[in-house]
N, C-alpha and C positions, 0 to 999 in steps of 0.2 A: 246476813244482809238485813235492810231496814227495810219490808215490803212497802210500806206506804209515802218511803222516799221518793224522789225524782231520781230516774237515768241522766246520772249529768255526761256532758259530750265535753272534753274541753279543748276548744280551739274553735274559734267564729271566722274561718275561712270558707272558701265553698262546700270543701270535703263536711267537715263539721257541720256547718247549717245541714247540707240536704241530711245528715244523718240523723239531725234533729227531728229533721221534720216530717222525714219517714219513721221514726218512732214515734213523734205527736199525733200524724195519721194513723199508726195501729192503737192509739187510746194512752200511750203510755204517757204519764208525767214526765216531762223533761224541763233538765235547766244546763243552761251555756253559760261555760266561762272562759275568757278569752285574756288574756294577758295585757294584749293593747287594744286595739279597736278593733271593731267589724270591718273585716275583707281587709287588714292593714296590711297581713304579708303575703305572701307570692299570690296569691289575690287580688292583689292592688292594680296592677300596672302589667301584668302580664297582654298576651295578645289577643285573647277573648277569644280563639277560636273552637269551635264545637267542630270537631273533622273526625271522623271514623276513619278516613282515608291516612291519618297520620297515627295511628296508634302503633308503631314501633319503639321499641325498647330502647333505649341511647347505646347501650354496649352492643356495636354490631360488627361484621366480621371489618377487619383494619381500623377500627375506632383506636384499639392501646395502641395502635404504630402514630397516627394520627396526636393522640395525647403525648406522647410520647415528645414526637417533635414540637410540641406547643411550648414545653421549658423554657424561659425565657422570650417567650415571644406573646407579649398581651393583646397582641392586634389579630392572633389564630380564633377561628370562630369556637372551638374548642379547646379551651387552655386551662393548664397545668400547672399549679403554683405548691408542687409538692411540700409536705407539713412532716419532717422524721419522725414522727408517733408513730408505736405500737399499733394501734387502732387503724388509723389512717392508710398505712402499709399494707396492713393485712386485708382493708378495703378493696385496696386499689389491683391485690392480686387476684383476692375474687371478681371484681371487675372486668380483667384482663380473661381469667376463665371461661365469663359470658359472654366474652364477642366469639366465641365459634358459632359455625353458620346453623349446625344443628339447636343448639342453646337460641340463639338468635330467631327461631323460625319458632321455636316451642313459646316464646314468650311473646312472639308475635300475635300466633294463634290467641293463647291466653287473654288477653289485652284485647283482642277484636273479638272475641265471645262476651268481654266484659260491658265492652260499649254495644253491643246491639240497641237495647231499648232507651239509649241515650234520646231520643228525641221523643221518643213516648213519655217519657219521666220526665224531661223540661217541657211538657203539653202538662202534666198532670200539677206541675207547678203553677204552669199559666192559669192551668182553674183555680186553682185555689186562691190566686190573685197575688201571686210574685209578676212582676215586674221585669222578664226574665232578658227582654229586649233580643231576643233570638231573632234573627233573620237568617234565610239562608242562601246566599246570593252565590254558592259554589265558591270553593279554593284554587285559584287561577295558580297554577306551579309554571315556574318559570325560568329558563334556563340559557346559559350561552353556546352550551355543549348538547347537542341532538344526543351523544352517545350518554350523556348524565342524564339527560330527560328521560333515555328509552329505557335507562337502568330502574329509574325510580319509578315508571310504567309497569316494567314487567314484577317488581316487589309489592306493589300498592294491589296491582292484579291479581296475586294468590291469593291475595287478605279480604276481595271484592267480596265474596260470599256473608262478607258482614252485615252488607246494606246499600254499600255503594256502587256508582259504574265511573270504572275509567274507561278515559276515550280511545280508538285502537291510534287516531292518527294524532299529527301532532300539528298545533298552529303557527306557522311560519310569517314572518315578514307584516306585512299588510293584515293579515287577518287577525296575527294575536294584536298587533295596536287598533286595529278597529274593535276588536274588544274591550281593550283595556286603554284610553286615551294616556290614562298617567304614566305609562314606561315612555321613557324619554332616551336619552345617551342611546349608548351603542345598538340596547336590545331596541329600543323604540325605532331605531333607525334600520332596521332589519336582522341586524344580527344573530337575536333573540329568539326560541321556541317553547312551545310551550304546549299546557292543555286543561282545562276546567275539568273540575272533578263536581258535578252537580249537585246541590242539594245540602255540602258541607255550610258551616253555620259559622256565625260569629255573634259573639255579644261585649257587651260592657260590664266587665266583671267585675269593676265596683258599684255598680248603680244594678246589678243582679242581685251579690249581697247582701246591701243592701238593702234592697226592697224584701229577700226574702228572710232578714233578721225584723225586719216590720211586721211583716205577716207574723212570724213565729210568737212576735210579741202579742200580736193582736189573740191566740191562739191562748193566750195564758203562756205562754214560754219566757220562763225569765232567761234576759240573756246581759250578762254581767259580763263588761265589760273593765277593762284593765284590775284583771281581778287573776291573780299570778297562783298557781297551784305548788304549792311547798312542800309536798308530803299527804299520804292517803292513812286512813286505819282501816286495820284488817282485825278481822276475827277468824282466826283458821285461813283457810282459802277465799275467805268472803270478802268483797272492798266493802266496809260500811258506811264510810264520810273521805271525801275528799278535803285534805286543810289545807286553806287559800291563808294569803294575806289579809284577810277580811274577818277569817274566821271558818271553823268547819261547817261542811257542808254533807248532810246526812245525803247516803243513795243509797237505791239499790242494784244499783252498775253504775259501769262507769265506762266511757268512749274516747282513747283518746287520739286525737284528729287534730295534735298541735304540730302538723307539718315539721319541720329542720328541730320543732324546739322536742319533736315529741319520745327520744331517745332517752332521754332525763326523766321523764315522766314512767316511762316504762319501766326504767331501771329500781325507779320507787317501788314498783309491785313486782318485782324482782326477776323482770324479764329480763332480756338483750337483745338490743337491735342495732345492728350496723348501720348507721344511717349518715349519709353524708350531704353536705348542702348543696346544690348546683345551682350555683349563681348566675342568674339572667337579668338581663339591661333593657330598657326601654326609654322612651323619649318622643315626645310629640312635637308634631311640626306643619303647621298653614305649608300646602304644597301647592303651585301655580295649576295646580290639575288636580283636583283629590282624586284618589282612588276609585274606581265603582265597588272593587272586587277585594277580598283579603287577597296578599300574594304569599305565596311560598319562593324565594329568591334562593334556587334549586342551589345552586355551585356557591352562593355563598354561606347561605343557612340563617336569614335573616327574612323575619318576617315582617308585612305589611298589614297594616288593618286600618281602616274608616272607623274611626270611631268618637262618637260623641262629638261630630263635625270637623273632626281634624284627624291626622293621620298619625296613627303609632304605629313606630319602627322597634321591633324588637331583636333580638338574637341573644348570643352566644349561650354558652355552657363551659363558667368557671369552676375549678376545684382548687378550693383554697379558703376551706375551711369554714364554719357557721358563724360568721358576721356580714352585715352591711357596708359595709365600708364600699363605698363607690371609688371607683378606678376610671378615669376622667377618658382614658386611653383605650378602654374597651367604647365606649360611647364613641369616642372618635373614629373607633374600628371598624363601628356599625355603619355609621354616618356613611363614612368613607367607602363601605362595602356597595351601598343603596346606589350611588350616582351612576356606576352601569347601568341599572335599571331605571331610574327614574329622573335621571340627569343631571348637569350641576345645581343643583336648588340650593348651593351655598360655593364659596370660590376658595376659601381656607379656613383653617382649621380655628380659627380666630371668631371666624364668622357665627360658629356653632352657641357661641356664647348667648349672642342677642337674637337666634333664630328658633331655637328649641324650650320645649316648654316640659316641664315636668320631668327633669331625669330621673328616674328611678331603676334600683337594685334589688333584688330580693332574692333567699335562698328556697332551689324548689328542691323538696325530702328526694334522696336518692337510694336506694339500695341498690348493692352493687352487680344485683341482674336487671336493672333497671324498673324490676314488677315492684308495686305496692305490696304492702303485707296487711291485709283484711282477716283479721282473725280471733277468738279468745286468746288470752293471753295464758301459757301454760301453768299449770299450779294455780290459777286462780278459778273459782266457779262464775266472777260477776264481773272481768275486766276486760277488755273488747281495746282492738287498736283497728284503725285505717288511715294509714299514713304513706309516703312513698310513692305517692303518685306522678314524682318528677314533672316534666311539660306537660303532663296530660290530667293538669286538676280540674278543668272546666268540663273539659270532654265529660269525663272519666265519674264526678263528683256525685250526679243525680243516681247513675244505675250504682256506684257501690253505695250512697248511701239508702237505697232500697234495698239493696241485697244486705247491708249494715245492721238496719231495721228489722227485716227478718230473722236475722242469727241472733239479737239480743231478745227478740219478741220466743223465738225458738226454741231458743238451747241450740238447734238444727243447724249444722255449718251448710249454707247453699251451694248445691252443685260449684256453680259459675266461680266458686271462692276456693276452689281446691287449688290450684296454681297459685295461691299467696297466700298459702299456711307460714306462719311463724315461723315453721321446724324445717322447709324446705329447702 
């Protein structure tokens, strides 16, 4: 190792900054290097939401029946755009492995011991002076089906002990639209139930990293942008310089936190990690009512968020490989899924063109028990990953990257990080 190097972290998503910047707060010299810009990929345009209440693992019991039947149908909130690769195959059977109910409840567990101090570590941000734009106005979940409501009640309810309360009854008719004035269509008109989960959060997850790649910079943190990592040197087990496009760059560790892309980086320090990209849609859109509330649109699986004065609609979970490539007909999917809930705010599919603002794509790291892998990298003494955070990189970002912090600052793997060893 080069002791008097920086710990460089590479990737400037949310995962990567907080890891920065819980190694900048234990003293350590750090520097960020990011490929494209700050907060560009699954960072960007996701749904912002901070929810304890949603830290479930995506493979859960019926999900493979579920992908399964998505083949050919790009309009399923879950879809399957199978790739015949070695790699990819063999994903998709460990995949299939984790949705038993036992595997399902273990990585549950997992996942809600990791977020506890989620909102203590976006306070500890806000001192420092990020910009974190947290509110937390509760995740109003919302359904057509009483019996899909009471399913995701009585699930959400074993995982309470994390921080959260769900409510025993449910809000019917009149009462959930007096809560929520924007459900429109069918739910708005009665059909609909539902029930707030208190206290859940939401932010602007590009105008969070944002402001807290400003901070880091104010901090002395260099953070280099479109600055592509080509290869490491090693001495023995040690990483001593990361080589960029730019040029090497001496450390002594090295973090890497480059989301979908960080499977290639790994395999430079001669690890493996199965990692698959799951592709999520979003899209902004002036609604005749904006929201008060983020929604969860239980039976379809498409999310609602206020944000930055207009309303992002998010969803699905594509498999079909590590690119952007936007698919005009999953947005249509989404669109089309929302008007139950929030009514016709458009008349065809034609309309979506001149109504919506910002479509965006991005791939969020999947492993295929759906946990993150927070760990040293084996055979090395100075190589650290946390990546695989799937839908849960905002939640999830602040508390691994303090627990991130600690294991490089260490040597010490933290309790909380046993359940996303590398070798698991």
């Amino acid at each position: 190792m080069t002791p008097d190097a920086p710990v460089i972290v590479v990737g400037a998503g949310a995962v990567g900054l907080c890891a920065a910047f819980y190694l900048s707060k234990a003293g350590l010299d750090v520097r960020v290097v990011e490929r494209n810009t700050v907060g560009a990929g699954a960072s960007r345009g996701n749904a912002g939401w901070v929810c304890l209440s949603h830290s479930a693992p995506v493979p859960a019991p019926g999900v493979a029946w579920r992908a399964a039947r998505s083949i050919g149908r790009p309009d399923s909130p879950l879809y399957l755009r199978p790739r015949l690769t070695p790699s990819f195959l063999a994903w998709l059977v460990r995949f299939q492995r984790s949705t038993t109910r036992s595997a399902f409840e273990r990585g549950y567990a997992a996942l809600a011991r990791l977020s506890v101090p989620t909102f203590d570590r976006f306070a500890e941000l806000a001192d420092a002076g990020v910009d974190t734009t947290l509110r937390r106005p509760g995740l109003l979940h919302v359904f057509r089906s009483a019996a899909e409501a009471r399913r995701y009640q009585r699930l959400q309810g074993r995982m309470s002990w994390a921080g959260y309360e769900v409510p025993d009854d449910l809000l019917v008719g009149a009462s959930l639209a007096a809560l929520e004035p924007a459900l429109r269509g069918d739910v708005g008109a009665g059909v609909g139930v539902g029930y707030l989960v208190p206290g859940d959060g939401l932010v602007d997850p590009f105008t969070f990293t944002s402001s807290l790649a400003g901070i880091l910079r104010k901090q002395s943190v260099c953070v280099d942008e479109r600055t592509s990592v080509i290869g490491v040197r090693l001495d023995g087990a040690s990483v001593t310089a990361v080589v960029t496009n730019r040029g090497d760059l001496p450390c002594s560790a090295v973090v890497v936190a480059a989301g979908s892309w960080s499977a290639s980086l790994v395999a430079m320090l001669g690890g493996r990690l199965s990692l698959q990209s799951g592709k999520g849609y979003s899209f902004s859109v002036d609604l005749p009512t904006p929201p008060r509330h983020p929604m969860f649109l239980g039976d379809k699986n498409v999310a609602v968020s206020p944000i930055g004065g207009t309303t992002r609609i998010a969803g699905t979970m594509e498999l079909s490989g590590n690119n952007r490539n936007l698919d005009w007909r999953r947005i249509t999917a989404i669109a089309h899924a929302s008007r139950d809930y929030l009514g016709r705010w458009y008349d065809t599919p034609d309309d979506l063109m001149s109504l919506i603002r910002d479509p965006w794509v991005a791939g969020r790291p999947m492993l295929p028990d759906g946990l993150p892998t927070i760990d040293r990298l084996p055979l090395t003494r100075n190589a650290f990953v946390s990546t695989g955070h799937g839908m849960l990189g905002i939640t999830l970002a602040p508390a691994s990257g303090s627990a991130v912090g600690e294991f490089v600052r260490t040597g010490e793997r933290p309790a909380v990080l046993e359940p996303f060893r590398v070798d698991r």
